[in-house]
ROFI-559451 format. One line per 4 residues: their letters; for each residue x, y, z of C-alpha. Coordinates in steps of 0.5 Angstrom, whole numbers. Example, Ala and Ser with C-alpha at 12.3 -4.5 7.8 and 13.67 -1.06 7.14 Angstrom:
AS> 25/-9/16  27/-2/14 .
END
This chain:
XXXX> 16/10/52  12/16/49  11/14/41  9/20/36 .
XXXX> 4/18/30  4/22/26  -2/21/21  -5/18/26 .
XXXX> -12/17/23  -10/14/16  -12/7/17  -4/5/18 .
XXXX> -4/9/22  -9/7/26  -7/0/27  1/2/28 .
XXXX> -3/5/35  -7/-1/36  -1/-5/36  3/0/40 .
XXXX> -3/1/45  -4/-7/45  4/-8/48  3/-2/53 .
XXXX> 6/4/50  4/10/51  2/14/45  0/21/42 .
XXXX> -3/23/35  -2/28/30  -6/29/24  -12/34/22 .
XXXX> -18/32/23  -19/27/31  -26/26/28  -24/21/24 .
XXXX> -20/17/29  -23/11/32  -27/13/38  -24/7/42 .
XXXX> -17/9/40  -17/16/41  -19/15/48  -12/12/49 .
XXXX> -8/17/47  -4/20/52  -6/26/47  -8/29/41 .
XXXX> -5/35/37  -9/38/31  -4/40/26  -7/46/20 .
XXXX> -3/43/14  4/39/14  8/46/14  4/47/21 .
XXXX> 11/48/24  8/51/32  4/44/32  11/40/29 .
XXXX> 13/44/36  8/41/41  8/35/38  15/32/38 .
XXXX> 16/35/44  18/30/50  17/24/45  21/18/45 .
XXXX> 19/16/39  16/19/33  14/15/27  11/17/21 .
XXXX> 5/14/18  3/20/13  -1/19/7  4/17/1 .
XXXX> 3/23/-3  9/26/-7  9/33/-3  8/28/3 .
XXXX> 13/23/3  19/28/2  17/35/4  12/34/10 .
XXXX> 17/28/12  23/33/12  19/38/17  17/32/21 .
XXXX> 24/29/22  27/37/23  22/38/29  24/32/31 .
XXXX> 31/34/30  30/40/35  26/36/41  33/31/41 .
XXXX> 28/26/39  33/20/37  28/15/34  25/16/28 .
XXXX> 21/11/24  21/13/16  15/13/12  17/8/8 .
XXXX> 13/1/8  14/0/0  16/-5/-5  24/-5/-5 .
XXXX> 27/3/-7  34/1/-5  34/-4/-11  33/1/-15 .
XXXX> 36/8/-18  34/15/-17  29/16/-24  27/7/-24 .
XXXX> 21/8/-21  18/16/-20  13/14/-15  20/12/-10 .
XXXX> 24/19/-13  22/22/-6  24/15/-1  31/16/-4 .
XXXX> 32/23/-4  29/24/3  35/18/5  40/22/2 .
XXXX> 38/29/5  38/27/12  45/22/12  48/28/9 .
XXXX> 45/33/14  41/31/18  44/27/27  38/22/26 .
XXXX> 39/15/23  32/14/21  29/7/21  27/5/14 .
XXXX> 22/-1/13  21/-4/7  15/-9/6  14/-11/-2 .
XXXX> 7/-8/-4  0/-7/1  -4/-13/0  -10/-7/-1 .
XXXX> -7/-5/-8  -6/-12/-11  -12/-12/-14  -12/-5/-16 .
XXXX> -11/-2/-22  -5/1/-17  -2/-6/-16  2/-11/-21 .
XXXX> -3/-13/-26  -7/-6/-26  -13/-10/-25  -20/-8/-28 .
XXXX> -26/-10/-24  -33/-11/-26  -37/-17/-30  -31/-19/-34 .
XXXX> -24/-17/-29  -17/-16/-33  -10/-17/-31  -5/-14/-36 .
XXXX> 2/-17/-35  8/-15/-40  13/-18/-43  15/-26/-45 .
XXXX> 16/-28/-36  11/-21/-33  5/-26/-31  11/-29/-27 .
XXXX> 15/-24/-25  15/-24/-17  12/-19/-13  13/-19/-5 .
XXXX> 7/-16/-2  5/-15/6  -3/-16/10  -3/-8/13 .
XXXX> -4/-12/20  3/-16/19  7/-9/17  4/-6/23 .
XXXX> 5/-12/28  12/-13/26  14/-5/26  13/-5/33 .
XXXX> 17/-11/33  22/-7/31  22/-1/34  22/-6/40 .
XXXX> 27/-11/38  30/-9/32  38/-9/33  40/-2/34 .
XXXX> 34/2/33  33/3/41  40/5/41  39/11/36 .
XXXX> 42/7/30  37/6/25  37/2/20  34/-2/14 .
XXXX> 29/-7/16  25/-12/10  20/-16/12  13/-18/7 .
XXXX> 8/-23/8  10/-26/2  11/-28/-5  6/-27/-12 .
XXXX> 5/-27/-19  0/-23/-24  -1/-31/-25  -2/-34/-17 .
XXXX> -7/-26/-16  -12/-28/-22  -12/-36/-19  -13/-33/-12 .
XXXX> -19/-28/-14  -21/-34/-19  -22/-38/-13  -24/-34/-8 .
XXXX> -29/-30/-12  -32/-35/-17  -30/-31/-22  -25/-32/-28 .
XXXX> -20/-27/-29  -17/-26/-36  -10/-24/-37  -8/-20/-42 .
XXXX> -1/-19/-45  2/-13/-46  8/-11/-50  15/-8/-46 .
XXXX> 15/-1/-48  20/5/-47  16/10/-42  15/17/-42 .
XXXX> 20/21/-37  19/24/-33  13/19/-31  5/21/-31 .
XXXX> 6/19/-23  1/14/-22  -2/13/-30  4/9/-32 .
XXXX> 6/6/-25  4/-2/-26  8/-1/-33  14/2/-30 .
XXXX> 13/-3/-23  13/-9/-28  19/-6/-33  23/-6/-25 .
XXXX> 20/-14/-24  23/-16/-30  29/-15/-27  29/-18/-21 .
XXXX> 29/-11/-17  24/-11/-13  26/-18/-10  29/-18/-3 .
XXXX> 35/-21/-2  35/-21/5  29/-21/9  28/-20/17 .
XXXX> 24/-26/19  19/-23/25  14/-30/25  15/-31/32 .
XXXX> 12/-25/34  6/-26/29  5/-31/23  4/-29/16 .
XXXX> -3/-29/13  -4/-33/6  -7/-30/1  -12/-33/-1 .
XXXX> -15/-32/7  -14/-24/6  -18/-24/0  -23/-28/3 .
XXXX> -23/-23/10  -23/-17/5  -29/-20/1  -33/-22/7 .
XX> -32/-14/11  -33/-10/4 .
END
């Protein structure tokens, strides 16, 4: 089995090729820059095309053509997610390819209206666009939030680091509110599980998969940071307001994610269990594996 990766050399992309490379498939790259990918990984690689831009339709061309698989690591960008994500899915269309795994590692849009949280506006349209345009039923993963952003000023509480380290919540429940998360190596792991596994994906079928490592809180990240580092986190509150519309993109994002959590939207109600294939990580052990390697 041939599997593309495009965004080979973002750093999911190169665990994705990892794993893959790990299980005996053979994989090709696709990106802008071979330099930037692991030496080791690169000299796996049944090849690697070089693209100019996303738009770069004669390298979307060599790259899709006699792959099985193509999966879709770009950066989550908003020109990415929807118009690169497009022209790779319309090469993809061309080269027959049947097997495409969307880029959508993210917290859980399909709970979700188009509008509820901006930075999920082009998941969603990219959904509708190619179930009414397009043969391929892609495959769409849903994992809750990368464990990297959760003590960041992306992640639930827009967590402020330094000497004295914040965390806002909002509303009267926000530092309980729940948050499903993901370690990048189990998102990884358990996408070529399903790429190898998943009901219906071998067949052409797609389908959405949800899987996470676990639940937490603004609550249980300032206890685990506490813990880990030594170092009280002061948890702020702050009041629900009405945002502005549309949305500055990522300057309202942890107030806009809180508004959906007080709701229970970004709950899974249903989740993929993969744990035979690789056991979650605690996250007060990754944190300590984070602090100890950065």
């Amino acid at each position: 089995m041939l599997i593309l990766i495009a965004g080979i050399s973002g750093s999911f992309g190169q665990l994705l090729a990892k794993v893959a490379l790990s299980r005996g498939l053979s994989v090709r790259g696709f990106g802008r820059n071979p330099t930037t990918l692991n030496p080791d990984i690169f000299s796996q690689l049944e090849s690697f095309v070089q693209s100019a831009n996303y738009y770069d339709i004669p390298a979307l061309k060599k790259a899709v053509s006699g792959v099985d698989v193509v999966i879709n690591a770009y950066a989550p960008t908003p020109v990415l997610d929807l118009d690169g994500h497009l022209l790779l899915l319309r090469a993809a269309e061309r080269a027959d390819v049947k097997i495409f795994i969307a880029s959508s590692w993210s917290r859980d849009w399909t709970n979700i209206q188009f509008g509820d949280f901006e930075h999920y506006n082009n998941h969603k349209a990219f959904q509708h666009q190619v179930a009414n345009t397009s043969p391929i039923k892609p495959v769409y993963i849903i994992n809750g939030i990368f464990a990297d952003l959760l003590w960041s000023p992306y992640g639930p509480g827009a967590f402020e680091a330094g000497e004295k380290p914040r965390m806002k919540y909002w509303g009267d429940h926000g530092k309980t509110d729940k948050h499903p998360w993901i370690a990048q190596a189990d998102a990884a792991e358990w996408t070529i599980d399903i790429l190898l596994h998943g009901e219906g994906v071998q067949a052409g079928k797609g389908g959405i998969f949800k899987i996470q490592t676990g639940n937490t809180t603004i609550e249980e990240l300032a206890a685990v940071y506490e813990n880990v580092c030594g170092t009280k986190v002061e948890l702020v509150r702050e009041e629900m307001r009405k945002l502005p519309a549309p949305l500055a993109y990522f300057g309202w994002m942890s107030e806009a994610a809180a508004l959906v959590a007080s709701k229970g939207l970004w709950e899974m109600k249903r989740v993929d269990r993969l744990t035979q294939f690789r056991t979650p990580m605690p996250l007060g052990r990754w944190l300590k594996e984070k602090m100890s390697t950065a």
